[in-house]
Backbone as a printed PyTorch tensor [residue, N CA C, xyz], in Angstrom:
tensor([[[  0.8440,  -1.1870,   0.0000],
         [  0.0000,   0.0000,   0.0000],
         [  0.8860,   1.2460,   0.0000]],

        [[  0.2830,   2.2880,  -0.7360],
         [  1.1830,   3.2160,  -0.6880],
         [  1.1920,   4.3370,   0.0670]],

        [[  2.1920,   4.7130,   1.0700],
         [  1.7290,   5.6270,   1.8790],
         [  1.2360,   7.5610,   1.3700]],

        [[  0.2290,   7.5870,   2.2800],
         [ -0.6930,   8.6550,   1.8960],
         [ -0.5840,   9.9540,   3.3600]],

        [[ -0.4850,  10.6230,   2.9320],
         [ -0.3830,  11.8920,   3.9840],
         [ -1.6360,  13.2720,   3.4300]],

        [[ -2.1030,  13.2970,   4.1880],
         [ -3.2730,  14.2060,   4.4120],
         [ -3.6840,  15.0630,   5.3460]],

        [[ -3.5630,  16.5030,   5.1490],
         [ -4.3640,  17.9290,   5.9510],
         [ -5.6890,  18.0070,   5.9160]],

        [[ -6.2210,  17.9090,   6.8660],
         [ -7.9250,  18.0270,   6.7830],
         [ -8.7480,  19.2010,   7.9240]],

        [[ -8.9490,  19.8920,   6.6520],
         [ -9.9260,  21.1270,   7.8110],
         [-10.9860,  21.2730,   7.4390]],

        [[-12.0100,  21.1830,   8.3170],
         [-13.5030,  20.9300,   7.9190],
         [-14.3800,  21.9700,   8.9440]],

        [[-15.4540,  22.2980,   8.2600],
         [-16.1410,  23.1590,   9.2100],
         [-15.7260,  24.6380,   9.0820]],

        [[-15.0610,  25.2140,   8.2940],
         [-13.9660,  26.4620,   8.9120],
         [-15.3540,  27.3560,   7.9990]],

        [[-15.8050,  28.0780,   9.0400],
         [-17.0970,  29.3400,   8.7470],
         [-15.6750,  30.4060,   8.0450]],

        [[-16.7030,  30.6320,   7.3890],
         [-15.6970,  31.8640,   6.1870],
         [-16.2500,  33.1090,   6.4460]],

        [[-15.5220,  34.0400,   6.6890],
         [-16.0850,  35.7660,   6.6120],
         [-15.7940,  36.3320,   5.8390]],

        [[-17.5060,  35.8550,   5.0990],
         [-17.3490,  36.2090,   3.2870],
         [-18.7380,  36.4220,   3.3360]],

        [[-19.3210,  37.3470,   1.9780],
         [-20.5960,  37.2450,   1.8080],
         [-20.7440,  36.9570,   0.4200]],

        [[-21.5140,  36.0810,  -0.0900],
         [-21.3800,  35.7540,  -1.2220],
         [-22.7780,  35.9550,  -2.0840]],

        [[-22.9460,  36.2880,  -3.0210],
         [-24.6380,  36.2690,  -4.1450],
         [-25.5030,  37.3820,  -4.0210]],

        [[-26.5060,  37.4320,  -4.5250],
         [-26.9450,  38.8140,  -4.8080],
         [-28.2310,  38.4220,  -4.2290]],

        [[-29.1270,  38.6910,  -3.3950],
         [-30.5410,  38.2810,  -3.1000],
         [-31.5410,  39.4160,  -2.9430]],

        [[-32.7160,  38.6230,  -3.5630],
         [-33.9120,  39.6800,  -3.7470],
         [-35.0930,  39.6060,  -2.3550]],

        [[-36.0790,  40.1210,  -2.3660],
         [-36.8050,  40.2040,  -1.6280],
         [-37.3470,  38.3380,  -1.5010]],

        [[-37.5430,  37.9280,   0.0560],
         [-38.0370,  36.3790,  -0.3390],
         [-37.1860,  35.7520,  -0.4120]],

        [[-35.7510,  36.0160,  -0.7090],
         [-34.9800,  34.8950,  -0.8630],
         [-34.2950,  34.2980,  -0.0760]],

        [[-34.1490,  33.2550,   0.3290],
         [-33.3810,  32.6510,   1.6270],
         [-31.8790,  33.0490,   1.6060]],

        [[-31.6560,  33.8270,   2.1850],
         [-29.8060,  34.1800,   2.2890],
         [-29.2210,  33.2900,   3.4840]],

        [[-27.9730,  32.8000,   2.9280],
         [-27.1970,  32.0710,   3.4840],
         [-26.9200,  32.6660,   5.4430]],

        [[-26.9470,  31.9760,   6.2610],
         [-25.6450,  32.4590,   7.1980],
         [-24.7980,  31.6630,   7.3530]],

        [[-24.3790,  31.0090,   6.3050],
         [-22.6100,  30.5320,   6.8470],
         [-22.3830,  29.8710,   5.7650]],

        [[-21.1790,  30.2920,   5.2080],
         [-20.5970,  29.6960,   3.9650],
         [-18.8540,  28.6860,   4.8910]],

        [[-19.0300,  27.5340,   4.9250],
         [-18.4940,  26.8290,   5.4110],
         [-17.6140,  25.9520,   4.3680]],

        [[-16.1570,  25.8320,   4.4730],
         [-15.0020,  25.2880,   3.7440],
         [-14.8630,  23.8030,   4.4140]],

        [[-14.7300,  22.9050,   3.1420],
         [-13.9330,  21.7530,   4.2120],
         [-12.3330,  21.6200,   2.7780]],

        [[-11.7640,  21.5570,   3.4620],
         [-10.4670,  21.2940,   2.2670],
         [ -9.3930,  20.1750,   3.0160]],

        [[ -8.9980,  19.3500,   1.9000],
         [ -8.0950,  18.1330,   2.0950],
         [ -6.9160,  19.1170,   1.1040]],

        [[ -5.9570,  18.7360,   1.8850],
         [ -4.9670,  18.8770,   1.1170],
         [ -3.8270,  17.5630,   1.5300]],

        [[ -3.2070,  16.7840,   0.2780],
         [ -2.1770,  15.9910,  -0.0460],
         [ -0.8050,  16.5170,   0.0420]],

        [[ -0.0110,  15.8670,   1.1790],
         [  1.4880,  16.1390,   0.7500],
         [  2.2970,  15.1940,   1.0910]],

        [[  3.5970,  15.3870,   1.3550],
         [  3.7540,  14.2080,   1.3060],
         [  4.2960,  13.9160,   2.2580]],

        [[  4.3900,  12.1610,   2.5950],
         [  4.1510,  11.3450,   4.1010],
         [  5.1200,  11.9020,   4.7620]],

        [[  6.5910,  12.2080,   4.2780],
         [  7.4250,  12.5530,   5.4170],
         [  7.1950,  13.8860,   5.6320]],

        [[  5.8820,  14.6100,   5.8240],
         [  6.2090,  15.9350,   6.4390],
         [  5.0540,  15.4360,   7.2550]],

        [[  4.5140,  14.2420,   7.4310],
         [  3.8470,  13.9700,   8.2990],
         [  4.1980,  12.9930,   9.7490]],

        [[  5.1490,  12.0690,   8.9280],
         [  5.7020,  11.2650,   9.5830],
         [  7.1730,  11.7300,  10.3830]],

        [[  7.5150,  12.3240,  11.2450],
         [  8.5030,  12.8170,  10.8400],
         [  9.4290,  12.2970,  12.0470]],

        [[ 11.1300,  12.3850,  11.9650],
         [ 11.8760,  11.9150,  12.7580],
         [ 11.8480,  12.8670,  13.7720]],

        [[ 11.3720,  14.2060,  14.7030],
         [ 11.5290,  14.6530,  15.7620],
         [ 10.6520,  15.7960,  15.8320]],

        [[ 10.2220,  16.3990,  16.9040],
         [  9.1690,  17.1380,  16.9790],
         [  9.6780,  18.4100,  16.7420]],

        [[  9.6510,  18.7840,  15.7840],
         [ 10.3770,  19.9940,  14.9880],
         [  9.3290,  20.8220,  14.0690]],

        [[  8.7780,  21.9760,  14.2810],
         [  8.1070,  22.6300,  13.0130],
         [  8.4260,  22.5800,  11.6780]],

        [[  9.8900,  23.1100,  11.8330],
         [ 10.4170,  22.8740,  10.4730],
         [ 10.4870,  21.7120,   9.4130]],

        [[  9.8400,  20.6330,  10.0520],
         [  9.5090,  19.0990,   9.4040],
         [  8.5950,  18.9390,   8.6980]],

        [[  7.2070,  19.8940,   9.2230],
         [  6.2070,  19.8620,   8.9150],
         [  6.1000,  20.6600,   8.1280]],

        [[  4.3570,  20.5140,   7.1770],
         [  3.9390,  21.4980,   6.4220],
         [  3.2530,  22.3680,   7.5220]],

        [[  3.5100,  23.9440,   7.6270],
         [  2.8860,  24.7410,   8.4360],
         [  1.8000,  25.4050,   7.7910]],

        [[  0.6920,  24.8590,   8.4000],
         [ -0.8670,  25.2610,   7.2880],
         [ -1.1490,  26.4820,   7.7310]],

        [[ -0.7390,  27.4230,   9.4760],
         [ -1.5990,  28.1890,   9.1850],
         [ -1.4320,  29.5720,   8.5700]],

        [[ -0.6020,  29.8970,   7.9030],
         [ -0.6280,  30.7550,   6.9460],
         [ -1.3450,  30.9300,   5.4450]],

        [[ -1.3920,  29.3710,   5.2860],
         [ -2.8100,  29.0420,   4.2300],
         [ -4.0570,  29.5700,   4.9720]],

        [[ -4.0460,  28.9100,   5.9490],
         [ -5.6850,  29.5090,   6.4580],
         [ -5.7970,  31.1320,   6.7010]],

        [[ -4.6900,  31.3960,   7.4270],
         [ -4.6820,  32.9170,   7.2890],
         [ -4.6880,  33.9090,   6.2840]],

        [[ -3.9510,  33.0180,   4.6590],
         [ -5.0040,  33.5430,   3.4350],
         [ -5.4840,  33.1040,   3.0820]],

        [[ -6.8520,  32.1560,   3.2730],
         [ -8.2630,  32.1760,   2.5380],
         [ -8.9320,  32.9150,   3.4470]],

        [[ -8.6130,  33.5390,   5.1560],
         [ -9.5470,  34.3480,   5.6890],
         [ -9.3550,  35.6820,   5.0030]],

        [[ -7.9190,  36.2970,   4.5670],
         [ -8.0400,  37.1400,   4.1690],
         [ -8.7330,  37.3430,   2.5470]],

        [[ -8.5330,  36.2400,   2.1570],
         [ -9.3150,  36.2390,   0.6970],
         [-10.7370,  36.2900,   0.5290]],

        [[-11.3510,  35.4550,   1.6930],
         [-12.6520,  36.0850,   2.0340],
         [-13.3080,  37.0800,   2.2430]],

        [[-12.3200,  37.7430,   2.6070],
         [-13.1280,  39.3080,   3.8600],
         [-12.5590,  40.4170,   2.8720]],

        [[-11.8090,  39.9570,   1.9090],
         [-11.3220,  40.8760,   0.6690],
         [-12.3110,  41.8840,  -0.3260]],

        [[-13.4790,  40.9790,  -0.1610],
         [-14.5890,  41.6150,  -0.8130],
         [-15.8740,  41.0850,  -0.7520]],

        [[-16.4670,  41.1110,  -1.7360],
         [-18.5170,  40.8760,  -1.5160],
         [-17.9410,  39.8500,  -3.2370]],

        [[-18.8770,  38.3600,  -2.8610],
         [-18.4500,  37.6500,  -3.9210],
         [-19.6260,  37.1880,  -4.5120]],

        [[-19.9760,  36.9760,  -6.4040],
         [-21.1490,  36.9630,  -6.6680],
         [-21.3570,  35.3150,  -6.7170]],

        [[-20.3690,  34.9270,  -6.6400],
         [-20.5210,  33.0110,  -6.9140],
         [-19.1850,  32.5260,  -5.7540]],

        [[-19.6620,  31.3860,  -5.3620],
         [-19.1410,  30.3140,  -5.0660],
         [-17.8750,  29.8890,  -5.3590]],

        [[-18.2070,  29.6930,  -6.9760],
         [-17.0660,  29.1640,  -7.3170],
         [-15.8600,  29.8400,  -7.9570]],

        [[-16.0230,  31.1590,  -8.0040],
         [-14.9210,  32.3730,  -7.9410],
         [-13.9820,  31.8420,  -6.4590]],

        [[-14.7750,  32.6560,  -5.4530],
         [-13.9010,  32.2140,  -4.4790],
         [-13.3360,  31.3300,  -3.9990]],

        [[-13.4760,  30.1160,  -4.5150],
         [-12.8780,  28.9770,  -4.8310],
         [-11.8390,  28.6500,  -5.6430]],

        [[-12.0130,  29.4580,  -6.8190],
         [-10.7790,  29.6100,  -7.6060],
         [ -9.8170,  30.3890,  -6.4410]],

        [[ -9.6020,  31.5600,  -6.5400],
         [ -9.2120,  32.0100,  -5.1800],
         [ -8.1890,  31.3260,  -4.2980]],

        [[ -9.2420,  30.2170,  -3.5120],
         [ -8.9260,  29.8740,  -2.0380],
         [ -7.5910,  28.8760,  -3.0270]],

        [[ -7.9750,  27.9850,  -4.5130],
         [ -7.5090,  26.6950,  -5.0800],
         [ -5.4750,  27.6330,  -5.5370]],

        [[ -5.8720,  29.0190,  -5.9930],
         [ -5.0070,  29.1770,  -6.4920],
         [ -4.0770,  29.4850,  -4.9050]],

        [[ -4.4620,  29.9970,  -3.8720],
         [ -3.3170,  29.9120,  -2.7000],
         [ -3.0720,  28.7840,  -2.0680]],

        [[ -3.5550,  27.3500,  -2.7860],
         [ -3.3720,  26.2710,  -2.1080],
         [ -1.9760,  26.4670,  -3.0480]],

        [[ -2.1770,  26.7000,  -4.3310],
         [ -0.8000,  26.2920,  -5.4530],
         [  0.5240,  26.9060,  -5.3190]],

        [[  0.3030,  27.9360,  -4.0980],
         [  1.8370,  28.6590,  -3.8910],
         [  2.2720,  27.6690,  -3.4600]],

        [[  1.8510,  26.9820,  -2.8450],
         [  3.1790,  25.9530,  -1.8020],
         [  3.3110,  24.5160,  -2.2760]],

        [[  4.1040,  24.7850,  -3.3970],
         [  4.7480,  23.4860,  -3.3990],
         [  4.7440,  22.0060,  -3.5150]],

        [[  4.7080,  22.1260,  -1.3470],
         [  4.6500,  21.6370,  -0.8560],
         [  3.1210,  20.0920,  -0.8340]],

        [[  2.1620,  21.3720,  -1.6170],
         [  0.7720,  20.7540,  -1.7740],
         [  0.2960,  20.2620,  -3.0790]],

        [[  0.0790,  18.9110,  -2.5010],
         [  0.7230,  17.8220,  -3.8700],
         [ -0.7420,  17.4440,  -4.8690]],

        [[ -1.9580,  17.8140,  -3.8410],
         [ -3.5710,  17.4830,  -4.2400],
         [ -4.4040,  18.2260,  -3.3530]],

        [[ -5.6040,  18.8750,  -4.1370],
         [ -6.3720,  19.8830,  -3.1690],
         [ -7.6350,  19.3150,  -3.6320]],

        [[ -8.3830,  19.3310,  -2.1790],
         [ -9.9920,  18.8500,  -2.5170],
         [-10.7900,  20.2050,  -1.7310]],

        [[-11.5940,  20.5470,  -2.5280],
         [-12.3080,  21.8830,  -1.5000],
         [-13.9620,  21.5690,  -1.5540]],

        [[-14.4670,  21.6940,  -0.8760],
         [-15.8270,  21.7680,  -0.7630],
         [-16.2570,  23.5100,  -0.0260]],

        [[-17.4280,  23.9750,  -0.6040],
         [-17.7550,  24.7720,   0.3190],
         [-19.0100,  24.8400,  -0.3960]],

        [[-20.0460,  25.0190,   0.9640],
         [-21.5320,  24.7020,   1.3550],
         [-21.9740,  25.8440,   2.1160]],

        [[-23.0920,  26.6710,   1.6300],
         [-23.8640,  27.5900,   1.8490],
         [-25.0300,  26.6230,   3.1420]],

        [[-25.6380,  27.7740,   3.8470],
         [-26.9300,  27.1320,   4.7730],
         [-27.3770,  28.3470,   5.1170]],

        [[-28.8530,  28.4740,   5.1040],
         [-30.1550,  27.3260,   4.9500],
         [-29.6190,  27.3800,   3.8590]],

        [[-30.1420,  26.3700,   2.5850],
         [-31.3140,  27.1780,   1.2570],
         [-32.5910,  27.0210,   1.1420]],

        [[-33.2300,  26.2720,   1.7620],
         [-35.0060,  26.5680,   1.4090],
         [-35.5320,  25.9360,   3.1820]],

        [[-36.5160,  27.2090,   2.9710],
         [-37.2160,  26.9520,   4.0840],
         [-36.4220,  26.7020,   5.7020]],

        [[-35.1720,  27.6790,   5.4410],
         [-34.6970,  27.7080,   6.8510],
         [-33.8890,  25.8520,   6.7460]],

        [[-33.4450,  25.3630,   5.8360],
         [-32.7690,  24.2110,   6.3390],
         [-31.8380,  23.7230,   4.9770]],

        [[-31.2800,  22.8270,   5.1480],
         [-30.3800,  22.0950,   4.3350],
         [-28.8400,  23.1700,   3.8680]],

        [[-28.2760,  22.0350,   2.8630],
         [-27.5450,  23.3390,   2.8360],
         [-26.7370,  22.6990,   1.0810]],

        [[-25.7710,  23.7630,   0.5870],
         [-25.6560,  23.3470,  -1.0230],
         [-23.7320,  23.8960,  -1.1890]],

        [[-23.6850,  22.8780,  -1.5150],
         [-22.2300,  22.7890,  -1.5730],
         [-21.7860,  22.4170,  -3.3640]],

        [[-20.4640,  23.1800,  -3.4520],
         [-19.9110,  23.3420,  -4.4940],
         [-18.5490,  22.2370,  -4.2490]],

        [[-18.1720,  21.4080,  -5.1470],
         [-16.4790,  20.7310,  -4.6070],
         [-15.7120,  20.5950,  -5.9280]],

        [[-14.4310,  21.1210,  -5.3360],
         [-13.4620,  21.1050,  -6.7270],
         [-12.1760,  20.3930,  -6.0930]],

        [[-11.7860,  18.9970,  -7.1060],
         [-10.4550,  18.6700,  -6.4270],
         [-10.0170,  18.2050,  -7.8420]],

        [[ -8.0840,  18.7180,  -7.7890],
         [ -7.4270,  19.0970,  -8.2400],
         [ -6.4760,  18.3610,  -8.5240]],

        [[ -5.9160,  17.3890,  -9.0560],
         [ -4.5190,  16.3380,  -8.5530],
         [ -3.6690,  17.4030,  -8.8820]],

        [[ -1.7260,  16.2040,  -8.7600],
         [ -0.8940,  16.8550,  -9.4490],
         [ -0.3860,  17.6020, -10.3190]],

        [[ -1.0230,  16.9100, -11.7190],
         [ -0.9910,  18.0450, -12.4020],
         [ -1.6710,  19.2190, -12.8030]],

        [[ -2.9370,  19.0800, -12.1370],
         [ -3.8640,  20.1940, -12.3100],
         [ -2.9970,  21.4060, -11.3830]],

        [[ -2.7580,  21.1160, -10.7470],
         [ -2.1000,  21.7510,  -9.7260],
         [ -0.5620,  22.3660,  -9.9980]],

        [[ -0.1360,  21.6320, -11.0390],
         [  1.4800,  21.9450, -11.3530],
         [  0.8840,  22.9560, -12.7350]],

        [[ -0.3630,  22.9940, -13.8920],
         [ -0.4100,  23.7600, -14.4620],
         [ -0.9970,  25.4340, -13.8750]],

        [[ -1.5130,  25.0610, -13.0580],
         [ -1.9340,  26.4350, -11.7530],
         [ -0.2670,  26.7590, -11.7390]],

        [[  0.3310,  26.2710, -11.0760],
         [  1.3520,  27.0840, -10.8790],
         [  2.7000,  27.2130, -12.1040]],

        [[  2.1560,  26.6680, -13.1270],
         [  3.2520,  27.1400, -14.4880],
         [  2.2010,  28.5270, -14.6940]],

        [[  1.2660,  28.3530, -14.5730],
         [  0.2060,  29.7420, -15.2840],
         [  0.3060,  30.7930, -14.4360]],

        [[  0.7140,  31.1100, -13.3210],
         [  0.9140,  31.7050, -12.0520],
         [  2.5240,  32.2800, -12.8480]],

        [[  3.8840,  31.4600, -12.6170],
         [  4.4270,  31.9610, -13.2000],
         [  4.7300,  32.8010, -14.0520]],

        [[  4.3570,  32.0150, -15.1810],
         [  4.0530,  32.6990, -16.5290],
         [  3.5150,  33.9290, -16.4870]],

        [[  2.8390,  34.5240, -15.4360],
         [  1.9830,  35.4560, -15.3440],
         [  2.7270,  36.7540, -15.0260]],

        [[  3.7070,  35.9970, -14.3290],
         [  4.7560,  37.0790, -13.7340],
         [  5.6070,  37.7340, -14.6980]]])
């Protein structure tokens, strides 16, 4: 079997407002992220309790909060592009899975989620196009 190493944050309420709503329409209160991210086993497994071993996530999280609160967003899946392209600065991050789910949508309940996941190379052309950009 081949070993697998995995970041998992689920639940993380976003301070974001997202869509345009009319009179009647059920508006969200909580646009909620779950994201897996892949890297690899020895920054998980590691020979001594050292930061520097590890992948240090929370500066990722500290920009998708700021990417959130950056502005008023009309879709979902914009800010998703977004959150996918600051997974691609690092490297380090070998596969990204994102989900994010709006609540209520009807009648005060349920809730509607968008998910985009990404392998290696989806992820290695994000960051040739990132480059390139420069």
């Amino acid at each position: 079997m081949t070993r697998l190493a995995r970041i998992e944050l689920r639940d993380l309420h976003l301070p974001v407002s997202i869509g345009t709503y009319g009179p009647g329409d059920v508006i969200p209160d909580a646009h909620v992220l779950d994201l897996t991210l892949a890297i690899a086993p020895e920054l998980v497994q590691i020979a001594s309790d050292q930061m520097g071993e590890v992948f240090d996530y929370d500066p990722l999280i500290a920009k998708i909060a700021e990417i959130a609160r950056s502005r008023s967003f009309e879709t979902q899946e914009y800010l998703m592009t977004l959150i996918t392209q600051a997974c691609a600065a690092y490297d380090v991050i070998e596969a990204v899975e994102l989900c994010l789910r709006k609540s209520p949508v009807m009648g005060g309940t349920g809730s509607l989620g968008v998910r985009l996941v990404l392998g290696r190379e989806d992820l290695a052309t994000l960051r040739d196009d990132d480059r390139q950009a420069l």
